[in-house]
C-alpha positions in Angstrom: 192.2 1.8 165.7 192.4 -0.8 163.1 191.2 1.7 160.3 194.1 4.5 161.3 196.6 2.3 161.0 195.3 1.4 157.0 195.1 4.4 156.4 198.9 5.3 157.8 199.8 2.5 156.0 198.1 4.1 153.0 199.9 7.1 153.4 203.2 5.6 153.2 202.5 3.6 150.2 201.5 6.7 148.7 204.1 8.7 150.0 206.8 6.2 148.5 204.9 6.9 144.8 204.9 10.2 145.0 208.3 10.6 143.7 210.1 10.0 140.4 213.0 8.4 141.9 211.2 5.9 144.1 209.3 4.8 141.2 211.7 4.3 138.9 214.0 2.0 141.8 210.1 0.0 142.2 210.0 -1.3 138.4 213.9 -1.9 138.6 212.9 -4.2 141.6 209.9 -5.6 139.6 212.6 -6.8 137.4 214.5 -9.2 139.7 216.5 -8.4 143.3 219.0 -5.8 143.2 221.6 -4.5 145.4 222.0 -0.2 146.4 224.5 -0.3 144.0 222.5 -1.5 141.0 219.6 0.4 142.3 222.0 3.7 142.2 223.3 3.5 139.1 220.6 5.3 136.1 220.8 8.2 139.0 223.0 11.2 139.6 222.6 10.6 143.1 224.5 9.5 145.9 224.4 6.1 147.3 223.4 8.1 150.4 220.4 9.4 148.6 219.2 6.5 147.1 219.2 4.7 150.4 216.9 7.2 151.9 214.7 6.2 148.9 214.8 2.7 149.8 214.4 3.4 153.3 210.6 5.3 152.5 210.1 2.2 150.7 210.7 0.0 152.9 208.6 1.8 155.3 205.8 1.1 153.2 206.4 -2.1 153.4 207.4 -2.2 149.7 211.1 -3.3 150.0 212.2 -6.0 151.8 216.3 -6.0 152.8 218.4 -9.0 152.9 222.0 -10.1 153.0 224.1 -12.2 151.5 227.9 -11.7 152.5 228.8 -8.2 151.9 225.8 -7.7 149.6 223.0 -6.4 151.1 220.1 -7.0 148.2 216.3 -5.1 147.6 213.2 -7.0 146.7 210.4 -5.7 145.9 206.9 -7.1 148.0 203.9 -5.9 145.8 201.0 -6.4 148.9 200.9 -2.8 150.0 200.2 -2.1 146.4 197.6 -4.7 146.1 196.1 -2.6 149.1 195.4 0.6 147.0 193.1 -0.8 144.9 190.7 -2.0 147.7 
């Protein structure tokens, strides 16, 4: 049981590499916190779009939301990275 769930786990973090987009948003996040909008702008994308990014991500565990007020802010959490290389 235990094993299945790494390895879904796995699959997500790998899942949320696979793609150009989601990478690029990851080292934005390695930089410092960042809200959709910030996130959104190098793209020709909808804020729609780039949410769904952020959403894969965060199902990987690799973006954690918050809120301040009205702004809703992305951090990045590096641990299921960390798990790849085990």
């Amino acid at each position: 049981m235990v094993l299945v769930i790494e390895e879904d786990r796995l699959s997500e973090t790998f899942a949320a590499l696979a793609n150009a987009t989601r990478r690029a948003i990851l080292a934005r996040l390695a930089e410092g916190e960042a809200n959709v909008n910030q996130l959104a702008e190098p793209f020709d994308l909808t804020l729609p779009a780039i949410s769904k990014h952020i959403k894969v991500r965060g199902r990987a565990g690799m973006v954690l939301r918050g809120q301040r007020a009205q702004d809703r802010t992305c951090t990045l959490d590096g641990a299921p990275l960390a798990a790849t290389s085990t």
